[in-house]
N, C-alpha and C positions, 0 to 999 in steps of 0.2 A: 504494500500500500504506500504510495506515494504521502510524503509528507505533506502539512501544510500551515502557514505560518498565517496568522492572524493577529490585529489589535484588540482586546478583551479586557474587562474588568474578572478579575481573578480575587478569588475567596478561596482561603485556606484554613482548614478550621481543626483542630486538636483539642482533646479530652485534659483538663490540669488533673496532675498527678496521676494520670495511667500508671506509668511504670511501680508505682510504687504501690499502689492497688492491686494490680498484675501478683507482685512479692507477696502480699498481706493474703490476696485472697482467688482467687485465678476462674475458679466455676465463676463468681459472682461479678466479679469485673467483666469475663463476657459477657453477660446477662445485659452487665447494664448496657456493653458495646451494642448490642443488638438493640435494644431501645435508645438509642442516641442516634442510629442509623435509620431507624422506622420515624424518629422525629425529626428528624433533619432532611433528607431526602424529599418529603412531600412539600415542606418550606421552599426548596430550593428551585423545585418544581413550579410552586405557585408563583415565582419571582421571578421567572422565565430564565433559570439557569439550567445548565449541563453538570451534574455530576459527573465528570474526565477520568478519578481515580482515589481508590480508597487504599490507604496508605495503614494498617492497624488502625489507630483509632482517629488517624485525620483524613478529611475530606479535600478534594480538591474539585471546584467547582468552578464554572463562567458565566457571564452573563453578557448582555447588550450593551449593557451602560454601565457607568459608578452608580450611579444611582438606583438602579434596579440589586446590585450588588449589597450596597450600603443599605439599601433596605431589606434585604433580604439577612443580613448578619442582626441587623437591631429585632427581628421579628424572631430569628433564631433564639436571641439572648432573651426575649422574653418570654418565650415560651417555657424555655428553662426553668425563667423564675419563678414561673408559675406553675411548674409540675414541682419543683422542688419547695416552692412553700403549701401545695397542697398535700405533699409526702414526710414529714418534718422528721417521721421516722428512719427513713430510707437513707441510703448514702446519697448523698446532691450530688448530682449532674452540672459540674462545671467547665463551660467550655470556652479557648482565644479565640481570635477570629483575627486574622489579617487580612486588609483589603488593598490591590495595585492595581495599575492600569499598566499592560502591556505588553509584550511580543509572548503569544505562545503556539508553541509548535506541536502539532498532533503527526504521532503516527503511531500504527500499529496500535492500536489503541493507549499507547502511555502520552504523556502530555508532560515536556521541558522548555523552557527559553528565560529570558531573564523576568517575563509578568511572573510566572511560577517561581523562580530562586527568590525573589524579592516577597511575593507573597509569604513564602513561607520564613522567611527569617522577621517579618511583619511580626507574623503569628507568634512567635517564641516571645517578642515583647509585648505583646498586650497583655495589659492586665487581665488576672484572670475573673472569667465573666462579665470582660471587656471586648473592646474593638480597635486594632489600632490599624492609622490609616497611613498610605503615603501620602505627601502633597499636591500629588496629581491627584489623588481623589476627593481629596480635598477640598481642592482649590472646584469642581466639578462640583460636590453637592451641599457644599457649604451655601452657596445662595438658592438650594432649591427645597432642601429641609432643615424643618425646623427643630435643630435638636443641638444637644448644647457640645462642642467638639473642643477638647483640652489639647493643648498644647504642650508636647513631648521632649519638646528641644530636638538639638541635632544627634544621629547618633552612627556610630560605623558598624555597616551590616557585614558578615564575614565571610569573605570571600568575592566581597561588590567593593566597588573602586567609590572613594568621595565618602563624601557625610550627608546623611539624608536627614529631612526633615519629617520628625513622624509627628502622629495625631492620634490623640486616643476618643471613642465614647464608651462612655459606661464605665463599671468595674473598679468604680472610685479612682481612676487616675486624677493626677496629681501635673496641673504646667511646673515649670520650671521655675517658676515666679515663685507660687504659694510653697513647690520645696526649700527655696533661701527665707522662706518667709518663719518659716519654726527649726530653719537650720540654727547651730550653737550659736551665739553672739559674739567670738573668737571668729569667725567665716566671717560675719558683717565685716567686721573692725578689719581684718585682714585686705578684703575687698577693696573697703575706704582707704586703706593705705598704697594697694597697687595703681587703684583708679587716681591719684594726687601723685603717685610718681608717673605712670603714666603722663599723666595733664603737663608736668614739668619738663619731661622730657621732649614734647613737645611743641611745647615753646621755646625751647633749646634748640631744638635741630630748624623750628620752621612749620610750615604750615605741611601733616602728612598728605604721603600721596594718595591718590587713587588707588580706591580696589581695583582698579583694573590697569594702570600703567603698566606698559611693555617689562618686562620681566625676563629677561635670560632668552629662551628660544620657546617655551610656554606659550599657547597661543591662548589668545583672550575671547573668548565669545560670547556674545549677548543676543538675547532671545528679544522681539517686542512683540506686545499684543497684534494679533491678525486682525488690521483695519475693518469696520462692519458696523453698522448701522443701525440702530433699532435692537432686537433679540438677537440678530447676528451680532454683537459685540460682547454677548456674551460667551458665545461659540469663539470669541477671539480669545477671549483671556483663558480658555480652556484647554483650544489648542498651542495657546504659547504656553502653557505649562505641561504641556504632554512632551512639545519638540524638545522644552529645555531637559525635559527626563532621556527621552529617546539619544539626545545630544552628549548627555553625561555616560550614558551605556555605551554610545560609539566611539567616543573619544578618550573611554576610559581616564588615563592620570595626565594623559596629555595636552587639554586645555584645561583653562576653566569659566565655567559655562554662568553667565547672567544673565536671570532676566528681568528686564527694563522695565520699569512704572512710568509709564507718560501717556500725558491728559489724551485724548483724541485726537486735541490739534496740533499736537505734535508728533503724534502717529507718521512714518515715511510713505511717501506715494510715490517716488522715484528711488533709483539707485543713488544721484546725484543728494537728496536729501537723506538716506538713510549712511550715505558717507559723511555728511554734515556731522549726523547725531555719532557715529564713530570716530570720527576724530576726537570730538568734545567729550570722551568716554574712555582715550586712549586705549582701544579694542582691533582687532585684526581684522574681526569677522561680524557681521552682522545677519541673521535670519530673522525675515520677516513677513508677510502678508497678508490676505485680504480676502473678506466675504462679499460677496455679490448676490443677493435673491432676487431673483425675477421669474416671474409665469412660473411659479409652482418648481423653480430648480433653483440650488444653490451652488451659487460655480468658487470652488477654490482651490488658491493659486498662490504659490510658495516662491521666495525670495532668496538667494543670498548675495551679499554686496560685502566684497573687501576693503580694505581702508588703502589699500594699493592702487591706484586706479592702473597701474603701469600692466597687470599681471593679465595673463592669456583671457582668464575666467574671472574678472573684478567682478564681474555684472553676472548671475545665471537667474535663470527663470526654470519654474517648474509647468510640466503641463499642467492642462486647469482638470478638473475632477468635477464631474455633475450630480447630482443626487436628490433627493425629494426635496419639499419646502425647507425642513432642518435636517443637514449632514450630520450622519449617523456615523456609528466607527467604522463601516465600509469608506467612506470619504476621508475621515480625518488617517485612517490608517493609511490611506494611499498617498497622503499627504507630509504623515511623517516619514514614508520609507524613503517619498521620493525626497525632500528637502535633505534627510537625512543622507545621503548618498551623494547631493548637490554638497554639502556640508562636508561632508571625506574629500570630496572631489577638488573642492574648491583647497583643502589642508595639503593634498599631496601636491598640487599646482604649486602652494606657497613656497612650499621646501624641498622641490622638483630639483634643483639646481644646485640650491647651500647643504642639503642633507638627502642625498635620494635614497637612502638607506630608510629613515623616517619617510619621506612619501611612499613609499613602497609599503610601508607598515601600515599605514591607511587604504592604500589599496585594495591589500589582506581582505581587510574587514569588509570590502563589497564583493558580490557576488560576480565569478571569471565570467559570467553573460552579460556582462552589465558591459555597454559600448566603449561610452568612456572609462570604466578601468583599462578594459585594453589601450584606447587612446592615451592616456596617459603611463602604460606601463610602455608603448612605443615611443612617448616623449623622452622616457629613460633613457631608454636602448638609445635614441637617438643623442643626446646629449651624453652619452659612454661610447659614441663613436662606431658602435655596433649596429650598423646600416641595415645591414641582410635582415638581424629579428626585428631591426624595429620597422621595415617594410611587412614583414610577416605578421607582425604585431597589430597594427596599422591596418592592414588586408581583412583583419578578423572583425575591427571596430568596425568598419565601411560594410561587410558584410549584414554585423549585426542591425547596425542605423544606418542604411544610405543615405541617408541627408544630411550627415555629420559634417561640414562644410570644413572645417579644423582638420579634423581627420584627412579629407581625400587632398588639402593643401599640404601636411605635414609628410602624407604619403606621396606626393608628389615630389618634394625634398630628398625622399630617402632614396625614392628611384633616382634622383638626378641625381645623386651621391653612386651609385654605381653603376652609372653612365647608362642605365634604361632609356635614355630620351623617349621614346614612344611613347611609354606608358606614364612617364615622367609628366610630360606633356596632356596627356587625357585625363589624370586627376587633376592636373592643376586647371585644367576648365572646366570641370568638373564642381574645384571647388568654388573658381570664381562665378559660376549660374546658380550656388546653393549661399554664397554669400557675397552678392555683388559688391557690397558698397564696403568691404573689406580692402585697402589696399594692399594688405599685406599676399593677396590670392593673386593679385592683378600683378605685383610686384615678382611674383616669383614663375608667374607663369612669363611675364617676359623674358625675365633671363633664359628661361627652359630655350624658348624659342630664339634667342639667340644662339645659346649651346648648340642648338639642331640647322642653323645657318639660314633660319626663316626672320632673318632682319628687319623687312613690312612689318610684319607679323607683331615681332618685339616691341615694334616701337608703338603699335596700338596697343597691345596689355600697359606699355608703359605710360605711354602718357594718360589713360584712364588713371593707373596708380598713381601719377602726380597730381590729375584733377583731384583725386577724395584726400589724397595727404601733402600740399605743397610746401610742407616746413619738413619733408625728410629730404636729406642731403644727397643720402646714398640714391634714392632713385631718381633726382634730379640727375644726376654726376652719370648715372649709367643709360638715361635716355640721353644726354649727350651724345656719349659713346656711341649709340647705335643711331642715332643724326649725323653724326662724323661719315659714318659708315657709307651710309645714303646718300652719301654729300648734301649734306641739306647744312652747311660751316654757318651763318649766321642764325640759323637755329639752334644748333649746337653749342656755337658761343654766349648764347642767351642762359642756356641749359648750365653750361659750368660756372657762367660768373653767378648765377642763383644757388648755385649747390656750394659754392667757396662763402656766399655771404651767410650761407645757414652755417657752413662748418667754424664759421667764426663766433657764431652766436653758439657754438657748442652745442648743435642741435645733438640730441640720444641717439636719435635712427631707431631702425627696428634690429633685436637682437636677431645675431646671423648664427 
């Protein structure tokens, strides 16, 4: 049976103190296993979840939403209560309950991915005949039920990358606040004392920096609400906290991932404004996007924007995602996989050149089908001077996406590199009809056609590539060259005193 991977709100729910019950008394502890199973099962049932898998005395279940999830654990914990203060005799039936939002993978009937590991290390900390929550789910039914959610602090789950914020209901937990609050009065005074050297040190070094100033090679990421309208801007703030979760699991120890509070109107509607809010944030990487309802569909559409504008992929878009009046986790899932993947994509680009050992590592983590990893494991090859794979490399991405316009120009590169002209030639027109207004497609396809002695030829790819970019030197200085050719001298000469007065103004060019 073919696996298959979904976004799910995941409930994981265990017996407190089996084990030791198990020890004391073993007939009877089944007994009650068996009614703890005949009670829970029809709940999860009515809450429209999937029982996946019964672990001894824990369940692992799914549902549609957080909120069919989260309602379905509080319905649990009460039903409890209430067979356990009807039986006062009887041993109580107490049971955790952890609740996540995300990736799980079915096959062959057992059920793994990180919604499931996080679920159940949820469960071990919830108090018992409690609920405790992540802050994707959180952040999800906290505006939709009305019931009182504490606050857990942050804490490290073992064997998961980062510190997570948990949430408890029920079970008498305890925030973090009211524990300093009857903690010893030795902890106060102590506190008062770091927090005063603190403050001093402070105004000693200067004003501190940014949580998020550039940092070593660490890359910085910030999440913002998905722009939306009405009830869709609730669906924003929901999906920025799923992507910031989805973010932290992809990127494990290697960024670190924020997400942004800002009003509406300073929400980003362009790449050029959410580089704004990145700079002012000193961050690397920005994801972010937007709701759309109309006629009964909701279209969304995922964003990333680097602080680089210089880099191959500064600006990606995701495709858009259609689905009923309110996107369901069929939508928001396709949503995170795909940002998420734009997200890797957009980290190995960064460190393609200065670390290709770490781009590579990002790679990894997307699936060998996925176009642009090939494209970009061919940008390796190619910047390691290894021509042959990274044409082979390159073959497979075009294969996968033919409309990869990057792709069929970079593979056009590689054939020129070991003198193919022909086919050299055919992707790089290839690439320039898939992304015309590209000079750098127009650009390389001229030279091809000089390489192959069709001169004409060069000098139309080329001067298209000086009309869309007339401050690069190099293609100025090289339509010259092929004006020379022509004899077309006081065209020519126009051509290099323009490309000598860029190279003075120390124009970049495009990297060769």
């Amino acid at each position: 049976m073919a696996a298959t991977q979904r976004l799910a709100a995941v409930m994981f729910s265990d017996i407190f103190g089996y084990s030791k019950m198990m020890a004391e008394d073993e007939p009877a502890t089944l007994g009650l296993l068996d009614e703890h199973n005949s009670l829970l099962v029809p709940i999860i049932t009515r809450h429209g979840g999937r029982a996946l898998k019964f672990v001894g005395d824990a369940i692992l279940s799914v549902y549609p939403s957080a909120v069919d999830a989260t309602r379905c654990a509080i319905a649990t914990q009460e039903a409890l209560e209430a067979r356990n203060a009807a039986r006062p005799g009887d041993k109580p039936l107490v049971v955790r309950i952890g609740l996540h939002v995300g990736d799980v993978t079915e096959k062959d009937g057992d059920a793994f991915g990180s919604g499931v590991n996080i679920a159940a290390r949820l469960q071990a900390l919830a108090p018992p005949g409690g609920i405790c929550l992540s802050s994707a789910v959180r952040d999800m039914v906290a505006p939709q039920l009305d019931v009182e959610i504490a606050d857990m602090g942050e804490h490290r789950l073992k064997n998961i990358a980062g510190r997570h914020r948990l949430f408890a209901i029920g079970g008498g937990a305890e925030s973090p606040a009211r524990r300093l609050r009857r903690a010893a009065p030795w902890l106060a005074a102590l506190l008062l004392i770091m927090t005063l050297l603190a403050v001093r040190s402070a105004f000693r070094q200067g004003t501190p920096s940014s949580p998020l100033e550039m940092t070593g090679t660490r890359l910085n990421v910030v999440v913002a609400p998905f722009l939306g309208a009405g009830e869709a801007a609730k669906d924003g703030l929901v999906l920025q906290s799923l992507l910031a979760h989805k973010l932290e699991e992809l990127m494990e120890e290697d960024a670190a991932v924020m997400s942004l509070k800002l009003p509406d109107a300073e929400l980003p509607r362009t790449h050029a404004e959410a580089r704004a809010i990145l700079k002012r944030a000193g961050a690397h990487m920005m994801l972010w996007g937007e709701i759309a309802a109309s006629g009964g569909e909701t279209r969304l559409r995922s964003f990333v924007t680097l602080a680089d504008e210089r880099r191959m992929w500064a600006n990606m878009d995701s495709d858009a995602v259609r689905e009923g009046a309110s996107p369901g986790f069929g939508a928001k899932d396709a949503v995170m996989h795909e940002a998420g993947a734009l997200a890797l994509l957009s980290a190995a680009d960064l460190y393609r050149e200065s670390d290709p050992i770490r781009a590579l590592g990002y790679l990894k983590r997307l699936p060998d089908v996925s176009p642009y990893n090939q494209f970009l494991r061919g940008l390796i090859l190619c910047d390691k001077g290894e021509t042959r794979r990274c044409a082979e490399t390159l073959e497979r991405a075009v294969r996968l996406k033919p409309g990869l316009g990057l792709a069929w120009m970079n593979l056009g590169k590689a054939y020129a590199a070991e003198k193919r002209w022909p086919e050299a030639e055919a992707a790089l027109e290839k690439a320039a009809a898939l992304e015309p207004q590209d000079a750098r497609a127009w650009f390389y396809l001229g030279l091809c056609r000089r390489g192959r002695g069709r001169t004409a030829a060069a000098r139309e790819a080329l001067e298209r590539a000086a009309a869309l970019d007339p401050d690069d030197a190099e293609t100025r200085r090289r339509l010259a060259e092929v004006l020379a050719e022509l004899g077309r001298g006081p065209e020519a000469a126009r051509e290099s005193a323009a490309a000598l007065k860029l190279d003075k103004a120390k124009s970049a060019g495009y990297p060769r």
